[in-house]
N, C-alpha and C positions, 0 to 999 in steps of 0.2 A: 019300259021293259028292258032287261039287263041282257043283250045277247050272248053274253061270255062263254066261249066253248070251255065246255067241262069232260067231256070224255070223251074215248077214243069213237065212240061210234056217231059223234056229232062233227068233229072233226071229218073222219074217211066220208060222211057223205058229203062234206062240203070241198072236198078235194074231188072229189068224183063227179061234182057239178062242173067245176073247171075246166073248161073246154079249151084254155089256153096252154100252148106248153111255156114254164119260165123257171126259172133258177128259186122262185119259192116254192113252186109245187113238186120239186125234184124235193126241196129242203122238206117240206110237209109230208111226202111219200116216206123219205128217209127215219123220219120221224114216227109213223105213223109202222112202218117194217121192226123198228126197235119196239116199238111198245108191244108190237103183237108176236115178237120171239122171248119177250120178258117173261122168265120163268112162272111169277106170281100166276097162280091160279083166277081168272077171269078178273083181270086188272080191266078197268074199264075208266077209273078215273086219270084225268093226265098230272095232276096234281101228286098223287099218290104215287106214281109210274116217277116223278121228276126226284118226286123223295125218296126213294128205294134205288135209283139209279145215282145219285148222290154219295146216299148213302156205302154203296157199293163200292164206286169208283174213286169218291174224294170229292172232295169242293174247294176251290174251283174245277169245275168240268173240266177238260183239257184232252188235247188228242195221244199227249204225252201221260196224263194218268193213266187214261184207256188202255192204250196198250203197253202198259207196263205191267196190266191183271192178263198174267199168261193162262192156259189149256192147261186145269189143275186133272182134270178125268171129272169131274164134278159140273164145271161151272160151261158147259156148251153154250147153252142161249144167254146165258148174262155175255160171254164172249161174242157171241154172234150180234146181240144188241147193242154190245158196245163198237162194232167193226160200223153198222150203222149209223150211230153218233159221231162218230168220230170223220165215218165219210160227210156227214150233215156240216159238222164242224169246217171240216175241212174245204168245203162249195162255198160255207158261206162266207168264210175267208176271203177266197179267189174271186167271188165274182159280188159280194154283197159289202165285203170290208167292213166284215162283224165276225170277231171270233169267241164272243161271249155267249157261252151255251143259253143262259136265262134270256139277254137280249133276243139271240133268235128265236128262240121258243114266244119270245112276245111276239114280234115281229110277224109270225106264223098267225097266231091265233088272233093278232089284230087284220091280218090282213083278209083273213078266211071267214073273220067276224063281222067284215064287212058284206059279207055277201048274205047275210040271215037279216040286214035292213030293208 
C-alpha cells in the first residue's frame, strides 16, 4: 500500500498527531498556513497548490522571487502565502541546510509519511 500524502487534509492531520515540537513540524505548519491562505477555491490537492504557487511566483521557488510579487490591491493571499513559503524557506535554510523549495516539500511529506506505517 502507497502511503503518499496527497492533500492538504492528510497532511494537517498528521502534523496534528505530532506531539514533538522540531524544525519540520514549524516547516509542515508553514506549509500547511500557505496552502490554506491560497486563493484557489477549495485547493485540497498539494500537488496542485505546488503547481499554482510556481506557477505564480517563478521556478525556481526562491525567497527572492517571493517577494519581489509586491501588494498589487488584487493579490493579498497569494502575498500572505508567499510570506509563508518564504519563512518555510528561510527555517529550512538555517537549521535544515536545504534551501530547495521541492527538496523540502519531500522532506515534509517523507517524513510525515512515515507516521501512516
Amino acid at each position: 500500500m502507497d502511503n503518499k500524502i496527497m492533500t492538504y487534509s492528510n497532511l494537517y492531520d498528521l502534523v496534528g498527531i505530532d506531539i514533538k515540537d522540531h524544525k519540520q513540524k514549524d516547516i509542515a505548519t508553514l506549509f500547511l498556513n500557505a496552502m490554506n491562505d491560497w486563493p484557489t477555491f477549495n485547493q485540497k490537492d498539494i500537488a496542485d497548490f505546488i503547481k499554482e504557487l510556481k506557477e505564480y511566483f517563478g521556478t525556481p521557488l526562491t525567497i527572492e522571487k517571493i517577494t519581489a510579487k509586491k501588494f498589487d490591491g488584487q493579490n493579498a493571499w497569494q502575498v500572505e502565502a508567499g510570506s509563508s513559503i518564504a519563512d518555510l524557506i528561510d527555517i529550512s535554510t538555517k537549521f535544515c541546510n536545504q534551501s530547495d523549495f521541492d527538496k523540502i516539500v519531500e522532506s515534509i511529506l517523507s517524513y510525515y509519511g512515515s507516521f501512516t506505517k
